[in-house]
ROMI-967718 format. One record per residue: residue number from 1; x, y, z of N, C-alpha, C, CB in turn. Coordinates in pm, whole numbers, plus 50000, padded with zeros to 5 digits. Each point is the difference from the previous one (the first is absolute). Glycine has a CB too. Layout:
BEGIN
    n     nX     nY     nZ    caX    caY    caZ     cX     cY     cZ    cbX    cbY    cbZ
  NUM      X      Y      Z      X      Y      Z      X      Y      Z      X      Y      Z
...
# end
This chain:
BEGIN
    n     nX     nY     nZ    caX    caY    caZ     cX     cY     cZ    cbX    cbY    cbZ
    1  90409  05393  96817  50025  49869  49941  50123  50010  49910  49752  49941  50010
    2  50359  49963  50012  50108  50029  49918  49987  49962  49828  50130  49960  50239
    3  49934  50092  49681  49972  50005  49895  50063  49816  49965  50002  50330  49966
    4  49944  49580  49992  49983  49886  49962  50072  50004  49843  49775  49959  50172
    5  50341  49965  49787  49981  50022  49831  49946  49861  49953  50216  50178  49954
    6  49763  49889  49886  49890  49909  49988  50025  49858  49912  49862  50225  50023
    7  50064  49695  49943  50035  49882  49929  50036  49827  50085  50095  50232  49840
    8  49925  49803  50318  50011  49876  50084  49998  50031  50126  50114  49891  49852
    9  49890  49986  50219  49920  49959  50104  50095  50083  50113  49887  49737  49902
   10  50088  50199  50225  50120  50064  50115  49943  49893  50068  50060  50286  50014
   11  50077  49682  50065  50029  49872  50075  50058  50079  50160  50081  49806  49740
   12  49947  50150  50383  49998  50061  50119  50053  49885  50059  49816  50175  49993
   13  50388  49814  50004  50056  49889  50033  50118  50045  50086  49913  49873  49795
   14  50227  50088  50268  50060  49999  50096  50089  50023  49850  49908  49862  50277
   15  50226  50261  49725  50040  50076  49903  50085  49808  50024  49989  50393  49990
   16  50100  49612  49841  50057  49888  49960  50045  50026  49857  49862  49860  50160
   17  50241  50109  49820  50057  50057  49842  50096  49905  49969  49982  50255  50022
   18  50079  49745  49837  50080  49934  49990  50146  50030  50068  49846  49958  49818
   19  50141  50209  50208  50124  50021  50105  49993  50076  50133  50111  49994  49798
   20  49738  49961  50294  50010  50094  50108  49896  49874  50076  50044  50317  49894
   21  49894  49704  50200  49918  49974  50079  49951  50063  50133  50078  49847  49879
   22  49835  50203  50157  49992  50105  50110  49852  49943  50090  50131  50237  49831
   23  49860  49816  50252  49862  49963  50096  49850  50096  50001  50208  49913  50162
   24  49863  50180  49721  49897  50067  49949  49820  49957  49933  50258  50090  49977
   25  49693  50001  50067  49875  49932  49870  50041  50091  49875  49749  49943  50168
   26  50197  49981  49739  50056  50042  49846  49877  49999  49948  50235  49897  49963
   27  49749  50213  49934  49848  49973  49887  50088  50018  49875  49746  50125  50131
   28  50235  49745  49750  50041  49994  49900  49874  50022  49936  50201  49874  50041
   29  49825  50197  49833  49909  49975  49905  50055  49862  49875  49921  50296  50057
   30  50023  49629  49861  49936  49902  49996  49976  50035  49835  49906  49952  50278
   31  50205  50048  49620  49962  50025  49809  50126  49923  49950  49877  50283  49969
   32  50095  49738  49922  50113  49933  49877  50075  50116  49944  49843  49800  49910
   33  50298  50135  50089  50089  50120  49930  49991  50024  49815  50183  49932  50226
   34  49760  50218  49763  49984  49996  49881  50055  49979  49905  49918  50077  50075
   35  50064  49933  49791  50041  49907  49861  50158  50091  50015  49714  49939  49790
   36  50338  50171  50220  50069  50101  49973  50102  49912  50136  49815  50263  49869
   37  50195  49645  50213  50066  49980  50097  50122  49844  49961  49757  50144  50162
   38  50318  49835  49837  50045  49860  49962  49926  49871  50105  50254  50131  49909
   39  49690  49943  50174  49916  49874  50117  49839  50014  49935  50164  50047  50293
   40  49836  49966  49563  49849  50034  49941  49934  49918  50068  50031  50062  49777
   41  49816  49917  50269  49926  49942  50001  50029  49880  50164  49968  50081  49687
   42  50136  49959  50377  50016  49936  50122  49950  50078  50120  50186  49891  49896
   43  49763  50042  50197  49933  50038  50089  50062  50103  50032  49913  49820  50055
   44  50108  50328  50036  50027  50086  50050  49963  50004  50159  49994  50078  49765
   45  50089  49969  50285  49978  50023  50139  50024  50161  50005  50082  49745  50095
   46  49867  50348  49961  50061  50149  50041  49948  50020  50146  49993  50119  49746
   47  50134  49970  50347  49972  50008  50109  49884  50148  49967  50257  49857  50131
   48  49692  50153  50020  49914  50079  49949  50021  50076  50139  49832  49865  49805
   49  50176  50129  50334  50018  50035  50101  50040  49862  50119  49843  50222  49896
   50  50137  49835  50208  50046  49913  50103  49962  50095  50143  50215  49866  49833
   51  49797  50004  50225  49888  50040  50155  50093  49951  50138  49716  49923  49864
   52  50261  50122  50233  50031  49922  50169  49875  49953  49992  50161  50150  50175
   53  49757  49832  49807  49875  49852  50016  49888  50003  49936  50047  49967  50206
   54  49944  49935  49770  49864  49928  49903  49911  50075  49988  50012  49801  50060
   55  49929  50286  50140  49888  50100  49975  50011  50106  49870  49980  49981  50262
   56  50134  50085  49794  50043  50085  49949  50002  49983  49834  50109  50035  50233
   57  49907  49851  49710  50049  49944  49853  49830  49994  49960  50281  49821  50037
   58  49618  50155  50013  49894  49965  49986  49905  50123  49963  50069  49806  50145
   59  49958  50284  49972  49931  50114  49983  50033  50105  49914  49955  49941  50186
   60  50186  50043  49724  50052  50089  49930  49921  49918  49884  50244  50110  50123
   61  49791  49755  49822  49998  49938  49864  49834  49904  50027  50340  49980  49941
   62  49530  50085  50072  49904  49852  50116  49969  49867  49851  49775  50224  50248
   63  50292  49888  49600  49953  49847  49923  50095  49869  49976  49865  50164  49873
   64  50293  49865  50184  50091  49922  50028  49964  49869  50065  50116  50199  50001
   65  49937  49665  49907  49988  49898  50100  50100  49941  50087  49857  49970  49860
   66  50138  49957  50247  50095  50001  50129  50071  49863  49927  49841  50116  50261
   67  50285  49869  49729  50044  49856  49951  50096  49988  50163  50017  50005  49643
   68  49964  49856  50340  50107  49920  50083  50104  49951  49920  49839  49929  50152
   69  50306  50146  49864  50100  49914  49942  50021  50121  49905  49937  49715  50033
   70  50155  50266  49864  50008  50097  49867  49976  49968  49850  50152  50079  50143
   71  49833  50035  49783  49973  49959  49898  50103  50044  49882  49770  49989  50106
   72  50328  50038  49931  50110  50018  49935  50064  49843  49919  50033  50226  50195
   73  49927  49797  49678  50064  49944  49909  50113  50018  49902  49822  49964  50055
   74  50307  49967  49927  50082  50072  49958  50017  49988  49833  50093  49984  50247
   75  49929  50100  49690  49959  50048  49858  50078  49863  49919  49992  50322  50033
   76  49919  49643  49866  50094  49911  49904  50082  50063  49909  49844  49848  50008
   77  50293  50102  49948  50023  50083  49945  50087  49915  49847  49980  50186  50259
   78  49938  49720  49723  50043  49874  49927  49988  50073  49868  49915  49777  50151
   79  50034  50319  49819  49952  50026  49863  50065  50139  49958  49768  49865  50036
   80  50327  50174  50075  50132  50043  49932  50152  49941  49933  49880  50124  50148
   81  50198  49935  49809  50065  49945  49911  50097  49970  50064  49924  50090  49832
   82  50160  49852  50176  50138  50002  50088  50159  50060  49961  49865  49795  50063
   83  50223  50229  50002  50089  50081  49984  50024  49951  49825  50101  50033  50297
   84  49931  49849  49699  50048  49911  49895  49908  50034  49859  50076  49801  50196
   85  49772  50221  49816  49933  50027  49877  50003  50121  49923  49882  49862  50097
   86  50249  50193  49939  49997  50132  49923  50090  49981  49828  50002  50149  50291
# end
């Protein structure tokens, strides 16, 4: 059983990023970036592996859920400062 880290979920989706897209299966794990991160407290995505098919994605990760579509959200980043606020 592969070692799982801990603290969130895992999702089992068609790979998708803000700069790639592939026909892969993907298992993300599923937490918030910690206080120590400037994206504190925003959802997190981490890749975790990737598969040639679903079986295969299933039987490695079986508590992963299967999404249709992606779940890549792209980070806010409103609550940094801008070049100008220095």
């Amino acid at each position: 059983m592969p070692k799982i880290p801990k603290g969130g979920r895992l999702t089992i989706e068609r790979g998708r990023g803000a700069t790639y897209a592939n026909n892969d299966f993907v298992v993300y794990e599923h937490t918030t970036y910690p206080r120590t991160s400037v994206l504190a407290g925003q959802p997190c995505r981490k890749w975790i592996d990737s598969f040639a098919t679903l079986e295969e994605a299933k039987t490695k990760f079986p508590t992963a859920v299967e999404c249709v579509g992606t779940t890549y959200q792209p980070p806010s980043l409103n609550h940094l400062p801008d070049d100008g606020d220095y």
